[in-house]
N, C-alpha and C positions, 0 to 999 in steps of 0.2 A: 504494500500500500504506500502511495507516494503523498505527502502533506505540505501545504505551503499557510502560510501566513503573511496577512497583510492589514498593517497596522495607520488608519487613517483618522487625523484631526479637523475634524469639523467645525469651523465656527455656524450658528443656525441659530433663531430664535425658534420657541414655539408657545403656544399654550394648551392649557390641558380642560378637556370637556369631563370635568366628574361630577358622581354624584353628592359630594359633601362641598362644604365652604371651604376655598383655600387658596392661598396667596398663587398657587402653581395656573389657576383658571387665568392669570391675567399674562398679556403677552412679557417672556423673559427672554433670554438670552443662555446658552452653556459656550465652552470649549469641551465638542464630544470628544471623544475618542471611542472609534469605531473597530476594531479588533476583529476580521475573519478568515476563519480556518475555512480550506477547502481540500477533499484532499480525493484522491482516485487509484485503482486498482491499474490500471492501462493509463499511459501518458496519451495526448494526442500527436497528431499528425506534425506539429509544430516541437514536441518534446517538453510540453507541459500539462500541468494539473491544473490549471486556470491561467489567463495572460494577467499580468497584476496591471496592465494598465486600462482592462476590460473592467477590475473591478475600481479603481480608479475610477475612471468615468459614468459609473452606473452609484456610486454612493457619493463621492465627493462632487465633480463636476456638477450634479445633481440636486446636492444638498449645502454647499458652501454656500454659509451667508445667503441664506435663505429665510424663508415664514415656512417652516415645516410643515402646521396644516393647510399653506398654500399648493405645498409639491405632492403631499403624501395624503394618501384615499382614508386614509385613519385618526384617531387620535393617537397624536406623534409622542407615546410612553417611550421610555426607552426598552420596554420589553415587546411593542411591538414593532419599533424600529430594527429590535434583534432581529425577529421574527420576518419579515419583509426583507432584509440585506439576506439570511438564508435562504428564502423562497424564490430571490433573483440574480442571484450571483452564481454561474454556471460550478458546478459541483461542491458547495457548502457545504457544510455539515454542522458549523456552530460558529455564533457570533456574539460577542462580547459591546457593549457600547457603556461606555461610561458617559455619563451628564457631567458630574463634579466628583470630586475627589470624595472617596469613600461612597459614591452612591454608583453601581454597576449591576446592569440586567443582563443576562445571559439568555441566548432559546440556542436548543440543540436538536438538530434532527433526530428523532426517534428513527430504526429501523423497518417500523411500522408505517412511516410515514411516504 
């Protein structure tokens, strides 16, 4: 099994649609870091497990200094922004995103999935 990692800083605002009162509902700002693994049994035609500048352009290009619920079909958690960089970044399997320091969500492809 062949693994790469690729480790990206995001500047982005967002806010968050919940259902309790809290400061996070109002538009803010992070420095993400965005952290995913991707990894495959067979390299391809090129002699890789993903092109790092395919996922380059599918998370940062995409999401630098942005309004997050302006780019993204969801409310922009950092556990569903996991969740979405795994779902479209050609062979993921887990993805890491930190908002701030000490706060970090993680989604992991189930085998099931």
């Amino acid at each position: 099994m062949y693994y790469v990692k690729k480790r990206l800083e995001v500047s982005a605002a967002h806010r968050l649609d919940l259902s309790y009162e809290s400061k996070c509902s109002c538009l803010h700002g992070h420095n993400w870091i965005v952290t995913v693994e991707c990894r495959a049994r067979e390299l391809n035609a090129d002699g890789m497990v993903t092109d790092f500048t395919h996922v380059k352009q599918l998370i940062h290009d995409r999401l630098d200094h942005a309004v997050l619920n302006d780019v993204l079909p969801f409310n922009p958690t950092a556990e569903n922004i996991a969740r979405w960089v795994v779902d479209n970044v050609e062979n993921a399997w887990r993805c890491e995103v930190q908002e701030s320091e000490g706060n970090t969500a993680v989604y992991e492809r189930d085998d099931d999935d």
